[in-house]
C-alpha positions as CSV (number, residue, x, y, z in Angstrom):
1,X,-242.3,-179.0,164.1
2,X,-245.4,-181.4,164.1
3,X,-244.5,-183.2,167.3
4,X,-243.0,-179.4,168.5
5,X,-246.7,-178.7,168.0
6,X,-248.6,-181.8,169.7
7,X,-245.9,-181.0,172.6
8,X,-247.1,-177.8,172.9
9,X,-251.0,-179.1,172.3
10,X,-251.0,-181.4,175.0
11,X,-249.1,-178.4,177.7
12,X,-252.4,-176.8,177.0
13,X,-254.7,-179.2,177.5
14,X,-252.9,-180.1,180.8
15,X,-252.6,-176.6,181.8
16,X,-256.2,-176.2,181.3
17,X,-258.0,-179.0,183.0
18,X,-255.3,-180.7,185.2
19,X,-254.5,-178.1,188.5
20,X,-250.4,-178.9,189.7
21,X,-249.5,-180.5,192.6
22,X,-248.2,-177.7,195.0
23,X,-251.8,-175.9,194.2
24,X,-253.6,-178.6,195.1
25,X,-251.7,-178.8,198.0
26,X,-252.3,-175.1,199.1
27,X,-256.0,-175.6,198.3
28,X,-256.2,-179.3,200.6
29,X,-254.2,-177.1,203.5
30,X,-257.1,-174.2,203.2
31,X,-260.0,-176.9,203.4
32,X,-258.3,-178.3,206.6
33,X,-258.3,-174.9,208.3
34,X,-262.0,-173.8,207.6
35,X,-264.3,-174.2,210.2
36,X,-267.0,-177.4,208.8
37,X,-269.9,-176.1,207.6
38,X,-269.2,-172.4,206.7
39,X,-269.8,-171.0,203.5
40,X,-266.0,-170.7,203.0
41,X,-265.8,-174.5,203.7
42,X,-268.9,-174.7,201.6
43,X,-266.9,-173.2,198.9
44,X,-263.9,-174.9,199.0
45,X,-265.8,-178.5,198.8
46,X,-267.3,-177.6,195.8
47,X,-263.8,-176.1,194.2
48,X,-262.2,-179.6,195.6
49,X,-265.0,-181.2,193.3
50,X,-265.1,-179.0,190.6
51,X,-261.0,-179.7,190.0
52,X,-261.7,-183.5,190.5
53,X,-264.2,-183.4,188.2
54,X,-261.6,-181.3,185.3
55,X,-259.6,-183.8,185.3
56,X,-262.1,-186.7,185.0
57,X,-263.6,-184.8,181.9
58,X,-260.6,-183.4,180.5
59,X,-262.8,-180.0,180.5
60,X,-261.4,-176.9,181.5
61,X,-261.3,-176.4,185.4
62,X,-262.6,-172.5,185.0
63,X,-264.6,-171.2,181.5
64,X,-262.0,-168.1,181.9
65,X,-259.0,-169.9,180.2
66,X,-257.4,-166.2,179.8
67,X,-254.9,-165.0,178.1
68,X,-252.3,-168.1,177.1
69,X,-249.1,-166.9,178.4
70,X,-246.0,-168.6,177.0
71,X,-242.2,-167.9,178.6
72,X,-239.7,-170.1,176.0
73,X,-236.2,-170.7,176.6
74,X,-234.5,-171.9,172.9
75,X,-230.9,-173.4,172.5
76,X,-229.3,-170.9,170.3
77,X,-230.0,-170.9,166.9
78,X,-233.7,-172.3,166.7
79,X,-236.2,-171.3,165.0
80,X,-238.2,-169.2,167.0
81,X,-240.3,-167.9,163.9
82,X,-241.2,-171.8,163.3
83,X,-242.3,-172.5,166.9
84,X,-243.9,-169.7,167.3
85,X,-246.0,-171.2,164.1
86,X,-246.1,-174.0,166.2
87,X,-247.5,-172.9,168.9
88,X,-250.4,-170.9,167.6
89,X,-251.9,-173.6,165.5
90,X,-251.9,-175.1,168.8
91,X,-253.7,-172.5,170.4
92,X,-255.9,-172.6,167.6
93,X,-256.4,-176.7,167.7
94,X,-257.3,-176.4,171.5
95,X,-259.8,-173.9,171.0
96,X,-261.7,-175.5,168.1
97,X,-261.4,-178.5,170.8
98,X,-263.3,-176.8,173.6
99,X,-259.9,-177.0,176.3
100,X,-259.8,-173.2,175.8
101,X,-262.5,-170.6,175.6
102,X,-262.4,-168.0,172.5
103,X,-260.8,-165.1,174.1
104,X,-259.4,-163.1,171.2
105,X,-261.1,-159.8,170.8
106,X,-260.6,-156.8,168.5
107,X,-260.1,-154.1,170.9
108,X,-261.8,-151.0,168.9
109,X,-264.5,-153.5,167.0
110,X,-265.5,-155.7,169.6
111,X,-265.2,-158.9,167.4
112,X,-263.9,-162.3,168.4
113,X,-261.7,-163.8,166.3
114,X,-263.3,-167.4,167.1
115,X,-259.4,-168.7,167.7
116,X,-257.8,-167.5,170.3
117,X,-255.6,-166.1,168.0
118,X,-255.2,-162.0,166.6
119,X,-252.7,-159.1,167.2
120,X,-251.0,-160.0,170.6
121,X,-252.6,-163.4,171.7
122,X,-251.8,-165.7,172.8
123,X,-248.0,-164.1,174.6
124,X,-245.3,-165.5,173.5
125,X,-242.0,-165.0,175.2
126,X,-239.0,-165.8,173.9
127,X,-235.7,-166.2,175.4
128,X,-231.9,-168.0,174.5
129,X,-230.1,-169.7,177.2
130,X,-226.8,-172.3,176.7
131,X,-228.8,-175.6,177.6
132,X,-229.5,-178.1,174.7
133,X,-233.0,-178.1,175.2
134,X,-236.4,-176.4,174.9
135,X,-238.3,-174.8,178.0
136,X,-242.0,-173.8,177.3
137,X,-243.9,-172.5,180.8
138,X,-247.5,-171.4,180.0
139,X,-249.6,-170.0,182.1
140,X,-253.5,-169.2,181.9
141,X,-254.7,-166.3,184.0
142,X,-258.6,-165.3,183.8
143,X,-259.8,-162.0,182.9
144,X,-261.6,-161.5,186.6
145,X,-258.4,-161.9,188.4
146,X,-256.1,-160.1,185.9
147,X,-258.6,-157.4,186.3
148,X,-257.1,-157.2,190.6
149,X,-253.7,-156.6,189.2
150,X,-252.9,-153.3,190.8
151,X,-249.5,-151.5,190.1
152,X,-248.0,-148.8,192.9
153,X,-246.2,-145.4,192.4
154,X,-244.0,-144.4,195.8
155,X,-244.7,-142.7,197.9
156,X,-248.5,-143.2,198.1
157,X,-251.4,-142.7,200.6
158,X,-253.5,-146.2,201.3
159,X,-256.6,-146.0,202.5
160,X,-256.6,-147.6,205.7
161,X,-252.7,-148.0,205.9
162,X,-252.0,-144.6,205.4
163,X,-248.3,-143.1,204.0
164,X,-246.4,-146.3,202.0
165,X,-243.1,-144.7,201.6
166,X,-239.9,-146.1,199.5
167,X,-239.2,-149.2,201.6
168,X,-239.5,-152.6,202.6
169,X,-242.4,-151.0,204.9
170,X,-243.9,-149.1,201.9
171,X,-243.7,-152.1,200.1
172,X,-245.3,-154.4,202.9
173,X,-248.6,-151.8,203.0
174,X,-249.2,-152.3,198.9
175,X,-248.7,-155.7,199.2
176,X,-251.3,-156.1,201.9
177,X,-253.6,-153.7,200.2
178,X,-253.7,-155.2,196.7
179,X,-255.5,-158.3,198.4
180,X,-257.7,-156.3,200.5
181,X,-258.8,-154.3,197.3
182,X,-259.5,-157.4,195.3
183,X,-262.0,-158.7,197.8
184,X,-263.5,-161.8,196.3
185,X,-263.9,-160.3,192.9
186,X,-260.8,-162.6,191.4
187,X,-261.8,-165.4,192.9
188,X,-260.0,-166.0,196.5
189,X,-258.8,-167.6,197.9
190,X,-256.4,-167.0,195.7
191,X,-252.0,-166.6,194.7
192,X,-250.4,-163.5,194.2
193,X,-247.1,-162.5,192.4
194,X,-245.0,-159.4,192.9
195,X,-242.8,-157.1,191.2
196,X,-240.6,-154.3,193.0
197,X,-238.6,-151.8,190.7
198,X,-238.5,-151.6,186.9
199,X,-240.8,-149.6,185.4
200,X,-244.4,-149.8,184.8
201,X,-243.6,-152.3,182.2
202,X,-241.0,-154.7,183.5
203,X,-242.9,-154.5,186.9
204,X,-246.0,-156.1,185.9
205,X,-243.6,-159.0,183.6
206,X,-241.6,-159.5,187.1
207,X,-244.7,-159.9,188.8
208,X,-246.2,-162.5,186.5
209,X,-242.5,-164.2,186.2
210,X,-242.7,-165.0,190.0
211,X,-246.5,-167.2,189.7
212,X,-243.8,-169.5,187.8
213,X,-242.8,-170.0,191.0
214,X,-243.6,-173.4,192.8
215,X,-245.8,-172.7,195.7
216,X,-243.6,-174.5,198.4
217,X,-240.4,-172.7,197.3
218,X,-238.8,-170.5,199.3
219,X,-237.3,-166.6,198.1
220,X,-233.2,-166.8,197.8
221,X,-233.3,-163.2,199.0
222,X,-233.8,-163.4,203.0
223,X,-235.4,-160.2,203.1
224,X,-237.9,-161.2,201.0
225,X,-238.5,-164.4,201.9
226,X,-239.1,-162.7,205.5
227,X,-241.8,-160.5,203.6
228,X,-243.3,-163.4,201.7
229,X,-244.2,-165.3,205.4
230,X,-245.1,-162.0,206.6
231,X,-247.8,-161.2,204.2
232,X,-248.8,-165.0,204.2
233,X,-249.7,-164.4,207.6
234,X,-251.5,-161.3,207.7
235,X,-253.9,-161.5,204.4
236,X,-255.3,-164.4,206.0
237,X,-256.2,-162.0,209.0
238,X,-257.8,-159.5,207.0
239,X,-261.1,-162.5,207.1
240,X,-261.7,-162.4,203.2
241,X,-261.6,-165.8,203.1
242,X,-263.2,-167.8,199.9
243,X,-265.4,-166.2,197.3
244,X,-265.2,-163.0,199.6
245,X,-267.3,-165.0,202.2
246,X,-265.4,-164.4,205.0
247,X,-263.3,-167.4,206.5
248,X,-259.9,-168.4,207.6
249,X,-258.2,-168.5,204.3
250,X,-258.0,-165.6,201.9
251,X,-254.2,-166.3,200.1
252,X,-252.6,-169.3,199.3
253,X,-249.9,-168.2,197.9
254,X,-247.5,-165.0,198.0
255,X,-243.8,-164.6,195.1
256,X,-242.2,-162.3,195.3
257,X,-239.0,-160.2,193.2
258,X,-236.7,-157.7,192.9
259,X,-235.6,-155.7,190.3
260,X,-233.3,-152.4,189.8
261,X,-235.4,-149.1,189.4
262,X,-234.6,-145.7,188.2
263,X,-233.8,-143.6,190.8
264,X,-237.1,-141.3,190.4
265,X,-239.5,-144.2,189.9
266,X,-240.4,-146.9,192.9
267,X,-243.3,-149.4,191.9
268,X,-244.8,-152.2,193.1
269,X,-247.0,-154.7,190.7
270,X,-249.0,-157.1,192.3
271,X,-250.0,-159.8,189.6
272,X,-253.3,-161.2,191.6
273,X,-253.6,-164.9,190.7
274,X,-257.5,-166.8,191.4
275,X,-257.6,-170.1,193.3
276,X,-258.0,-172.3,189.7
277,X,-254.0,-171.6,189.3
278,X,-253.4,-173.0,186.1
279,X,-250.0,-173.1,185.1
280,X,-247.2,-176.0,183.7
281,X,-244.2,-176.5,181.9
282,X,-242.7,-179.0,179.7
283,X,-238.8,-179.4,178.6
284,X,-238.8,-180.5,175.3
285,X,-235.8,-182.4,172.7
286,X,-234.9,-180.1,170.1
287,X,-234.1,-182.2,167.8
288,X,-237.3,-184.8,167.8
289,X,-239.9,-181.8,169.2
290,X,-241.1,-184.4,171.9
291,X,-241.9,-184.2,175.6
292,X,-239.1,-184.5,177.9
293,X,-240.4,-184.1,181.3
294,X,-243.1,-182.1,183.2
295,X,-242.1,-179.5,185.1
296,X,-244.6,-179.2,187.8
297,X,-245.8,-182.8,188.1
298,X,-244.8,-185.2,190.7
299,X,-245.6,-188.7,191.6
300,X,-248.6,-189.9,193.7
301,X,-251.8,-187.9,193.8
302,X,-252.3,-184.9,196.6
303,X,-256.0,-185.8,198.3
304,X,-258.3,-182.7,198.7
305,X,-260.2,-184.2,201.4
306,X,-257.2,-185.2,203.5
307,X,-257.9,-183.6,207.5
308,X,-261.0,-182.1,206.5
309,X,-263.5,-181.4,209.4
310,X,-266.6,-183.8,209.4
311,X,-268.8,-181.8,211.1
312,X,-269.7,-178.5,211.7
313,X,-268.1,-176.4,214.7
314,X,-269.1,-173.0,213.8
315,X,-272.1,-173.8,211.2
316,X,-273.8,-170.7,209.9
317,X,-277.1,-170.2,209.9
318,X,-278.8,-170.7,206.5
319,X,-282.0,-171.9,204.8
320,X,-282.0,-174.0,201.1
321,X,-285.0,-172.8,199.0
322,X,-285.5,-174.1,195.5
323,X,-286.8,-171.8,192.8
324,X,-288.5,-172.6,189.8
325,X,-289.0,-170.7,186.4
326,X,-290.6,-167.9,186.3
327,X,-289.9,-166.9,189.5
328,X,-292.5,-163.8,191.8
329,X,-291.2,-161.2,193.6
330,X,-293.2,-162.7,196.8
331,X,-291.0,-165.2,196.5
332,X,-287.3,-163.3,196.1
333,X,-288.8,-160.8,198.7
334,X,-288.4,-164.2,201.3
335,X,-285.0,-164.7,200.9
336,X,-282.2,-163.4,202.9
337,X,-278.1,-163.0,202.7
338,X,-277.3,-166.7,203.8
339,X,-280.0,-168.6,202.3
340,X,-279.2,-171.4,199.8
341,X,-280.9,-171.0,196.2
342,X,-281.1,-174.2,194.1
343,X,-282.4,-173.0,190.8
344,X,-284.3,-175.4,188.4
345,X,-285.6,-174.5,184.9
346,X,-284.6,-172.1,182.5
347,X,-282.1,-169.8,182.6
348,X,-280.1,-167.1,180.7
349,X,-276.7,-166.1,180.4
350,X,-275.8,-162.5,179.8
351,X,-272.3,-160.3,180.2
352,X,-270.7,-157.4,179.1
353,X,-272.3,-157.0,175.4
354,X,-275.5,-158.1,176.1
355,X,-276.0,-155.5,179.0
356,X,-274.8,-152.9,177.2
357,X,-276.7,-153.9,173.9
358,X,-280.5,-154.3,176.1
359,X,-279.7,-151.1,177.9
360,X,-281.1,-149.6,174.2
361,X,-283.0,-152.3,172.4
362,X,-285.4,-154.9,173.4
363,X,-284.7,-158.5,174.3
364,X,-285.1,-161.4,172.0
365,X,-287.0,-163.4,174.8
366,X,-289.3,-162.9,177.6
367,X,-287.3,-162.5,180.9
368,X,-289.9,-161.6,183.1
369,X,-289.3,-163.5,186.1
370,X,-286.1,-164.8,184.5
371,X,-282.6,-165.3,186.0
372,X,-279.5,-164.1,184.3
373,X,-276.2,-165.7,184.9
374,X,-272.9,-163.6,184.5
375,X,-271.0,-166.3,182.4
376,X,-269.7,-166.9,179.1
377,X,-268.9,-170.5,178.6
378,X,-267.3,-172.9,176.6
379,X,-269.3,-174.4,174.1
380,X,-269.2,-177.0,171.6
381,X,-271.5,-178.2,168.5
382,X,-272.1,-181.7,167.4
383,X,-272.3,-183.2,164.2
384,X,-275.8,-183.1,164.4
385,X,-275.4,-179.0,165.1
386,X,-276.2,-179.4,169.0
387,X,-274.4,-177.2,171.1
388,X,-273.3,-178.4,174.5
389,X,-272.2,-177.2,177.4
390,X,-268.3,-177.7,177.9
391,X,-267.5,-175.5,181.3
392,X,-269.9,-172.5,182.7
393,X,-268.9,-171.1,185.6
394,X,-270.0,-167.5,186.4
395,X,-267.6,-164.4,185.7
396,X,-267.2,-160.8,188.3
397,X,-270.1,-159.1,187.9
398,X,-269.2,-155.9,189.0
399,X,-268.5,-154.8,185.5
400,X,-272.3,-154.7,185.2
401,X,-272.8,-152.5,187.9
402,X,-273.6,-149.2,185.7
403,X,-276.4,-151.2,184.0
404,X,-278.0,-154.1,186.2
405,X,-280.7,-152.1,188.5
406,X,-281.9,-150.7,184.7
407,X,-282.0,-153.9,183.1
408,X,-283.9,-155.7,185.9
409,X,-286.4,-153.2,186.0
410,X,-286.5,-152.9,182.0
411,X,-287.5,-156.6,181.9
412,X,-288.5,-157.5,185.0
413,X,-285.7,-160.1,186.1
414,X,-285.8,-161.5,189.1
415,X,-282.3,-163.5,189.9
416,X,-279.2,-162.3,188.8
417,X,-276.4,-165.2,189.6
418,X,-272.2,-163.8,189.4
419,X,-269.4,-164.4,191.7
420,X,-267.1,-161.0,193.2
421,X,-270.6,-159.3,194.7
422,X,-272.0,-156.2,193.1
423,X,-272.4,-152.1,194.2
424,X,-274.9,-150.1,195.4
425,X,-276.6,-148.9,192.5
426,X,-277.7,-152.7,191.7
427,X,-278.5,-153.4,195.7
428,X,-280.6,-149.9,195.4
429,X,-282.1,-151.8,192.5
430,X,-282.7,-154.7,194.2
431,X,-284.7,-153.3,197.0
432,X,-286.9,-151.1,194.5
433,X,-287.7,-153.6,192.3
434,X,-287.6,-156.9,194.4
435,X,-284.4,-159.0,192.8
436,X,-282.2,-160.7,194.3
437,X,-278.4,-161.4,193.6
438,X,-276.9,-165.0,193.7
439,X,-273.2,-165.5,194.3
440,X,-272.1,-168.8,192.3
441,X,-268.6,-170.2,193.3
442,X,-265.9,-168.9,190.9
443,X,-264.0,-170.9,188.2
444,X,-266.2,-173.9,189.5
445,X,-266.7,-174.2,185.4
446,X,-267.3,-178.1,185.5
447,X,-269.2,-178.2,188.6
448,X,-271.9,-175.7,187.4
449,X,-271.9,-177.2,183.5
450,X,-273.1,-180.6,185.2
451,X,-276.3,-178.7,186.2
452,X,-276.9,-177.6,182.3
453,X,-279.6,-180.5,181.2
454,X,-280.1,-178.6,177.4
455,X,-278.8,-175.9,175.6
456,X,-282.4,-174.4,174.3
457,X,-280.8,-172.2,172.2
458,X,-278.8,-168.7,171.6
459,X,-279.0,-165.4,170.5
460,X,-276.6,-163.0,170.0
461,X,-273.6,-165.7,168.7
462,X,-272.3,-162.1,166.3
463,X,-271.3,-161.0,170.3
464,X,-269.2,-164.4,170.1
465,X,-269.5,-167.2,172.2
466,X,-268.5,-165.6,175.5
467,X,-270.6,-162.8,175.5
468,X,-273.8,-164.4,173.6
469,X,-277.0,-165.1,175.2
470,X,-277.5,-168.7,176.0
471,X,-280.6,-170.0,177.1
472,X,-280.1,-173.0,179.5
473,X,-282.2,-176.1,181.2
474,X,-280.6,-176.4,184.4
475,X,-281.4,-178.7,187.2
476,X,-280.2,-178.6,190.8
477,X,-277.7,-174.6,190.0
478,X,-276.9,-174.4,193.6
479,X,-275.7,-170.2,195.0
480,X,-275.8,-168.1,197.7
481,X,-277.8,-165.3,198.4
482,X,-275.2,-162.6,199.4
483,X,-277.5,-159.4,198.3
484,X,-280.9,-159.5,198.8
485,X,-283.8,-157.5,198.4
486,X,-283.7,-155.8,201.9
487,X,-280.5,-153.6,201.5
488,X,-278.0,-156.2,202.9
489,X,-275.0,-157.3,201.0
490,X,-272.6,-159.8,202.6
491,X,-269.6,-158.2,200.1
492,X,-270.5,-154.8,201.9
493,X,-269.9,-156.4,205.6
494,X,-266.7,-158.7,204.2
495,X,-265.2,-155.1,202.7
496,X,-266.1,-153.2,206.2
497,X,-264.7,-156.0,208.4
498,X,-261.5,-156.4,206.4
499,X,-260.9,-153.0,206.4
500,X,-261.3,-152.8,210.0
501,X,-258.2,-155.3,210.3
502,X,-255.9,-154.1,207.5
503,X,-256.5,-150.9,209.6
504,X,-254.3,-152.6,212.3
505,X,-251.3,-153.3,210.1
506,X,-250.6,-149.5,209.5
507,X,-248.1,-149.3,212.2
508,X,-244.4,-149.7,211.1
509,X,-242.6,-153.5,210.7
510,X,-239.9,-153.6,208.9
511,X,-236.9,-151.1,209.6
């Protein structure tokens, strides 16, 4: 059980900082069709980087590790009691290592269990087959895309598509609709997996099964395999595109299976899948608990830069300002949707806890003319009881939305950085008070920890590390402005225009 357990240690670490092949493949094809200089090209550079840069630093490619997500075949009669043992002091291991985030919390309390470990997590799924050896798939899916999962009852109205009734064409609208709803809020572009029949249960666990799916593969079912081109195709045209941006690429993926129903229930579950796609498999000997072979590895190394345009054929227009802490409302009032921010100085994370905690009390530091960054990152302390900075990307912001506009006016904040966009109480807010909102590039968690210079210091660590407040030194935190303090919000224009075309696809297709 020891090597059973360093088996299952190093799928983790793999999983987490070392993207597979066939993604890296569907993320070099999108770079090649984005126009050179675009903020969707923009955005993809930096994600090339960013996944380069993972597995230099065996560091986690996003700070959202997830919830670990384990599907085990076992010869008959092992111990799955044992493995599963096993398998958690991995998890724990891993964690206290800094390759996964602490994601384990107490539903009713709040509390994070430091570990990765409590009532439910990490998923293990076990499963006998007649083969003399031991198949672990793991799979880590952030909280920002598992929050676009999106599960259909038919018949149902869509808005935009109108009536999806109990067939193929019913199931072609939701399918097309769960990508336009998740926008850029789970990080596009991005890989989706989906369930049709079973029941609310089984259809979400069918759609997950099918991201196990190798990218390039194609469906055994021809109907579906028809459906899978077809939707392929036509998310693209909706004109999501990276980030929510806009561009030429807003799905790199699309899995989908089948399963029987009962006769009054018809769902689909779309499992929605963000472009840092991390998921492996290892077979390993039962009998030494070793490593057999890799199940999505390959030889030779897939180049991210391969056919990329040099220069710009459709370049969007777009200033770079650099800001510096603290930062006037003259100077957020300047800036426009477009512009470049490069943020130097001080800067201080905040999520879910903290914005609901301020909303009542007061903060612990001045953050007048502050920035906030949506992230909760992956941190480590030395011997000498320094913490550092092991991934930071930012997470969705739109779960601040009911408190943002108050808490920038509560303490006079200036920047708030985030990926996915926000709504319109916060752009409201904005205009009011003179803020501006920054869209970082999602699960770019390496790329963005490289601008962290020092750690100053933390409050809040009883929240856990996720959701404490961290107060950062960062040098050179490049974002986009897509909400600024004039009423425009480049999410707004991206969800109209999108519409607009998934709008088109109402008509009829499939028989």
């Amino acid at each position: 059980m020891k090597q059973f357990k360093d088996s299952i240690y190093k799928l983790i670490v793999e999983t987490s900082t070392n993207l597979p092949p066939d993604v890296r493949r569907a993320i070099a094809k999108a770079r090649q069709k984005e126009n050179a200089g675009t903020r969707a090209a923009l955005s993809l550079a930096t994600i090339a980087q960013n996944i380069e840069m993972a597995e230099t630093n065996v560091s986690p490619i996003c700070q959202d590790t997830g919830m670990p997500t384990f599907e085990v075949h076992t010869p008959v009669g092992s111990n799955q009691i044992e493995m599963k043992k096993a398998i958690q002091e991995a998890i724990e291991l891993a964690t206290k290592n800094g390759k996964l985030r602490p994601n384990s919390v107490d539903s009713l309390t709040g509390e994070n269990s430091g570990t990765n470990l409590g009532p439910g997590t990490p998923v293990i799924h076990f499963e006998q087959w007649e083969k003399d050896e031991i198949e672990v798939k793991l799979i880590l899916k952030g909280g920002g895309c598992e929050n676009k999962n999106i599960q259909y009852s038919l018949p149902t109205e869509l808005e935009g598509l109108g009536k999806a009734g109990r067939d193929l064409d019913g199931i072609r609208k939701c399918i097309l609709h769960s990508v336009y709803q998740a926008q850029g809020q789970g990080c596009s572009a991005g890989f989706i997996g989906v369930g049709i029949g079973g029941d609310r249960t089984t259809g979400y666990a069918l759609a997950k099964e099918q991201l196990f799916r190798k990218v390039d593969d194609v469906n055994p079912n021809p109907e579906l395999a028809k459906l899978e081109d077809y939707i392929m195709e036509k998310a693209n045209a909706l004109g999501i595109g990276t980030m929510g941006f806009g561009g030429e690429t807003t799905l790199l993926g699309c899995k989908i299976g089948a399963i029987n129903r009962l006769p009054a229930s018809f769902f689909v579950s779309v499992a929605y899948n963000c472009w840092a796609f991390r998921r492996q498999g290892v077979t390993i000997d039962p009998a030494t608990g070793a490593i057999k072979d890799w199940l999505y590895k390959e030889e030779g190394k897939i180049d991210l830069n391969e056919g990329v345009q040099e220069q710009p054929v459709q370049a969007e227009e777009r200033r770079q300002v650099v800001l510096q802490y603290p930062i006037t409302e003259e100077q957020v009032r300047s800036l426009k949707v477009g512009d470049v921010v490069i943020i130097n100085g001080l800067i201080h994370t905040g999520r879910d806890a903290f914005h609901k905690y301020m909303m009542d009390h007061d903060c612990p530091v001045d953050l007048n003319g502050g920035v906030i960054y949506h992230c909760g990152p992956v941190m480590l302390k030395d011997e000498n009881g320094e913490w550092h900075v092991k991934a930071a990307g930012p997470t969705t912001s739109i779960r601040e939305e009911p408190y943002q506009a108050d808490i920038m006016k509560k303490f006079g904040i200036r920047v708030v950085i985030g990926k996915g966009g926000m709504g319109s109480k916060t752009l409201q807010g904005l205009k009011e008070h003179g803020g501006v909102y920054l869209n970082a590039i999602g699960g770019a968690a390496q790329y963005y920890a490289d601008c962290v210079k020092k750690v100053e210091g933390v409050d809040f660590l009883e929240f856990g590390i996720p959701e404490a407040m961290w107060h950062l030194q960062v040098e050179g935190f490049a974002a986009i402005v897509t909400m600024d303090s004039h009423g425009n919000s480049l999410h707004a224009d991206v969800d109209k225009s999108s519409f607009e075309k998934l709008a088109k696809f109402a008509e009829p297709v499939f028989s």
